[in-house]
PLY file of the C-alpha trace (Angstrom):
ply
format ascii 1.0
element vertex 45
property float x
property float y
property float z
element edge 44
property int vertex1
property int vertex2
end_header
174.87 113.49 61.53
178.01 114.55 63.53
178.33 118.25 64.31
181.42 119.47 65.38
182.00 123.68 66.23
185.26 124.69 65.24
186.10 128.71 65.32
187.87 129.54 62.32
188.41 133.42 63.33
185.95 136.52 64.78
186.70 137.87 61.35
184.19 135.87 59.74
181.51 136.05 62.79
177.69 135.26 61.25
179.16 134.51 57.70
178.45 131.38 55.67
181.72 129.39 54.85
181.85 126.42 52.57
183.13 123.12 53.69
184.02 119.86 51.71
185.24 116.37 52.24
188.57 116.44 49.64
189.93 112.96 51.94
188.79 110.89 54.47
188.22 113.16 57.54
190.13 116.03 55.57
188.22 118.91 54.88
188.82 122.35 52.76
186.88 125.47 53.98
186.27 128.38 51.86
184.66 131.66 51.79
183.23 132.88 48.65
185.75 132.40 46.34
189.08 131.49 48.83
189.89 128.45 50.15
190.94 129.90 53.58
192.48 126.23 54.51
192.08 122.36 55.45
190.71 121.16 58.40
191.60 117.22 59.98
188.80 116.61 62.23
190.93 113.26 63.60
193.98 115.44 64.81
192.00 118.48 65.48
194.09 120.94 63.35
0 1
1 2
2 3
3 4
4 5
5 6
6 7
7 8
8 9
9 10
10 11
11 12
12 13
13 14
14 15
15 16
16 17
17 18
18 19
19 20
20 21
21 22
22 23
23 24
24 25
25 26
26 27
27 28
28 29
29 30
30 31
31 32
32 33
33 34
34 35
35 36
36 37
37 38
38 39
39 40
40 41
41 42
42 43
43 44
């Protein structure tokens, strides 16, 4: 298993956010109900 940290924003310190695979290295994080945006592990953005 790869782990990778990534800070998304102190906002959200100690919460549990969602994370899923929509493409090939492209990933969608969410928090409860939002999708607060995609994340490309290969470019880093």
């Amino acid at each position: 298993m790869m782990r990778n940290k990534i800070n998304v924003s102190t906002v959200l310190a100690g919460q549990r956010l969602g994370i899923k695979e929509v493409d090939d290295g492209i990933w969608l994080m969410s928090f409860m109900h939002y999708d607060l945006g995609y994340i490309d592990l290969e470019q880093r953005t």
